[in-house]
Every structure is written in C-alpha cells, then in structure tokens.
VMD Tcl script that draws the C-alpha trace (Angstrom):
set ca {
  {231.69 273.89 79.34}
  {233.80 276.81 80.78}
  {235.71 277.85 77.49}
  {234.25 280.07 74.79}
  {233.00 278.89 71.80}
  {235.27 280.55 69.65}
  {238.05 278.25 71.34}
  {236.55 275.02 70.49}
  {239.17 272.36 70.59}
  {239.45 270.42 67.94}
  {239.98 267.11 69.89}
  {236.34 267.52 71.10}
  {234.69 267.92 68.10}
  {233.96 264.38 66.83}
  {232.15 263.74 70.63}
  {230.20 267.04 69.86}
  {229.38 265.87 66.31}
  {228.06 262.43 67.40}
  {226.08 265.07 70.74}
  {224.91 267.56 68.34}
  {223.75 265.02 65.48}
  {223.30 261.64 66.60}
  {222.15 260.60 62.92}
  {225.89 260.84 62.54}
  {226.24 257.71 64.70}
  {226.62 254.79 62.36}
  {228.82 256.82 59.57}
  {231.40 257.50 61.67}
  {231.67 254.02 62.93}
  {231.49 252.92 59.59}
  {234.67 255.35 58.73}
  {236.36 254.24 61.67}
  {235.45 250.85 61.39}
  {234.66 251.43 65.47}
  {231.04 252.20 67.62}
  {230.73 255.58 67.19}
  {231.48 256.68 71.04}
  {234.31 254.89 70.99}
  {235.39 256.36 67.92}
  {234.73 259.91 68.89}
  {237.53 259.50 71.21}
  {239.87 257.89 69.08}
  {242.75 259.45 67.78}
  {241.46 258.76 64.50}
  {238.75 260.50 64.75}
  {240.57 263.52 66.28}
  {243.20 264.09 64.05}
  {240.66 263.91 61.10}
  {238.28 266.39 61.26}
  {238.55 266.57 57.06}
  {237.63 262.40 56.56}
  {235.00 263.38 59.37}
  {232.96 266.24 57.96}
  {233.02 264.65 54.77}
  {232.39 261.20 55.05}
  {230.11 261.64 58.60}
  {228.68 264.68 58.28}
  {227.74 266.11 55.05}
  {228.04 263.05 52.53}
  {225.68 260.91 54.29}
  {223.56 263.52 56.51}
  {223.60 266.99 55.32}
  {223.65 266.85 51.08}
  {220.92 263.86 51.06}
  {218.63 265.74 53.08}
  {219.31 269.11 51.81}
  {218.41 267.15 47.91}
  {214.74 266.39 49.75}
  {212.00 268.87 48.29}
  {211.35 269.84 52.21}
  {214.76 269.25 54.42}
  {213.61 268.24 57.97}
  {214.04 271.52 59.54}
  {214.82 270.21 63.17}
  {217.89 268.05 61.82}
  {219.00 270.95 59.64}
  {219.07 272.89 62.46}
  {221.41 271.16 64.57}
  {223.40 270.41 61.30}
  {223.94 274.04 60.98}
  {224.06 275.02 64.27}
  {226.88 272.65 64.27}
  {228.56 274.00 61.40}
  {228.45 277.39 63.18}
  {230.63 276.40 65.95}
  {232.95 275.15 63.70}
  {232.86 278.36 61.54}
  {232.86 280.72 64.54}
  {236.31 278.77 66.31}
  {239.23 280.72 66.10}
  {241.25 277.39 65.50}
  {242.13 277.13 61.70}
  {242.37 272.98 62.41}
  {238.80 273.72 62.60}
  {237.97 276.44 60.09}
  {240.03 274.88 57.37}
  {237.95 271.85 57.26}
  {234.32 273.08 57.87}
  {235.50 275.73 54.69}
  {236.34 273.16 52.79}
  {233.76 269.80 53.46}
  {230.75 272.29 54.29}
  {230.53 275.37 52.75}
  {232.25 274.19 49.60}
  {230.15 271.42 49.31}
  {227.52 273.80 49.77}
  {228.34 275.69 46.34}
  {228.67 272.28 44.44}
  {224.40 272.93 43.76}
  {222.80 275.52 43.64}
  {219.77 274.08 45.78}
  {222.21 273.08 48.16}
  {222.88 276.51 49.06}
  {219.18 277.86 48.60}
  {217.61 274.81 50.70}
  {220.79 275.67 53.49}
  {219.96 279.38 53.82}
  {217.65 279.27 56.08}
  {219.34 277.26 58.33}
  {222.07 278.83 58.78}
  {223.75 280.85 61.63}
  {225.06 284.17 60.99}
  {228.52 283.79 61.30}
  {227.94 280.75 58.77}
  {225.92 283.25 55.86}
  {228.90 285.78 56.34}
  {231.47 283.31 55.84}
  {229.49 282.03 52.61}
  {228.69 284.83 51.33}
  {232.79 285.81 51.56}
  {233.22 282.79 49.93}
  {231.06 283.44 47.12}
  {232.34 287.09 46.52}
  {235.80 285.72 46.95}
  {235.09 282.95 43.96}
  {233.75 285.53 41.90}
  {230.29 283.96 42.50}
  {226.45 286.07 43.01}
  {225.67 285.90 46.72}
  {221.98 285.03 47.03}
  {219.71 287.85 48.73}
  {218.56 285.01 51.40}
  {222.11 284.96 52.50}
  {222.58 288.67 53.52}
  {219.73 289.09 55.56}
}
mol new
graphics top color blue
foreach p $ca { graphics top sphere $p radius 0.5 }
foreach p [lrange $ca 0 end-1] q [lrange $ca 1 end] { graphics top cylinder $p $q radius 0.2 }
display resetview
C-alpha cells in the first residue's frame, strides 16, 4: 500500500472492511445478496459505503457488541481502528458516511459512547467530541484524553 492513509479510496473500502473485520463477512453478503469477496468488489458495494457501514458494520457488529457488559476488546479494536481510517481520509465520500452510520450511531446511547471510548483512535475522539460540542451535547472526560 503506497498511498497515505489520509487518501483512502473509497472503492477499496468494502475489501478493507471484510480484511480489517472478517465478522463482517456474512452481513455484507446478506446486503448484497452475494459472498462477501465477491461483493467487496462489486459496484454495489462500492458506491455504497452508507448501506455498508450501516447494515455491515455497525448494525450487526459494532452496536450488539458494544450493548455486551464487557465488549470483546480485540474485535473492538479493529472495529475502531477501522473507523479511524475512515475518519482520518481526506475523501468526504468517506467522511460523510463514517459521520453519519458511526459516530452518530454512537450518540444514539449513552453506553454506546462510554463502552466505545476506549477504543477509539485519536483522530476518531476529536471528531466525536466536535460532534458533541457541535450538537450542543457534554463531551465525556474519557474522550479528551
């Protein structure tokens, strides 16, 4: 991988998903009624990164595990780490959805966010914690630190 981070194309982030977080696997062939490698390189899949986050990512993977009493730290790890690539790209057909189908879901619970924390990258607490100033919202402690 030659490019910087911060230039992630968008086009390569359903393979990196399905890398990055295998447990993703058998939602997105679910959503794309497709096995999930080939469906990572669908167009679909590509042009979708909303339907993808959402229905792939944090619906199935990232909310139900962040509801456990102790989220499995190893998977929320790579969950997050994920999320920080996404947050970090300079590409807004990347930041617009990972605003909108992560952190937002994020601030749906309040134990969403407090169980997240300490999983998170710091590029993703800044971006939530602008988020949560921006919405008029307290910004946890955890989150500045």
């Amino acid at each position: 991988m030659g490019n910087t981070m911060s230039d992630l194309d968008p086009l390569e982030v359903p393979a990196l998903l399905l890398r990055m977080v295998p447990e993703t696997a058998e939602h997105i062939a679910e959503l794309y009624e497709m096995p999930a490698d080939k469906a990572v390189t669908s167009e679909a899949a590509q042009y979708d990164t909303f339907a993808l986050l959402q229905e792939a990512f944090m619906e199935p993977v990232v909310l139900p595990e962040l509801a456990r009493t102790s989220p499995d730290a190893e998977l929320m790890g790579r969950c997050f780490e994920f999320a920080d690539l996404l947050v970090r790209s300079s590409t807004h057909a990347l930041t617009g959805p990972v605003y909108f189908q992560v952190l937002e879901a994020l601030l749906e619970e309040e134990m969403f966010l407090q169980r997240a924390i300490p999983f998170m990258r710091e590029k993703t607490r800044e971006k939530t914690a602008k988020m949560l100033i921006g919405n008029g919202n307290a910004v946890p402690d955890a989150l500045l630190r």
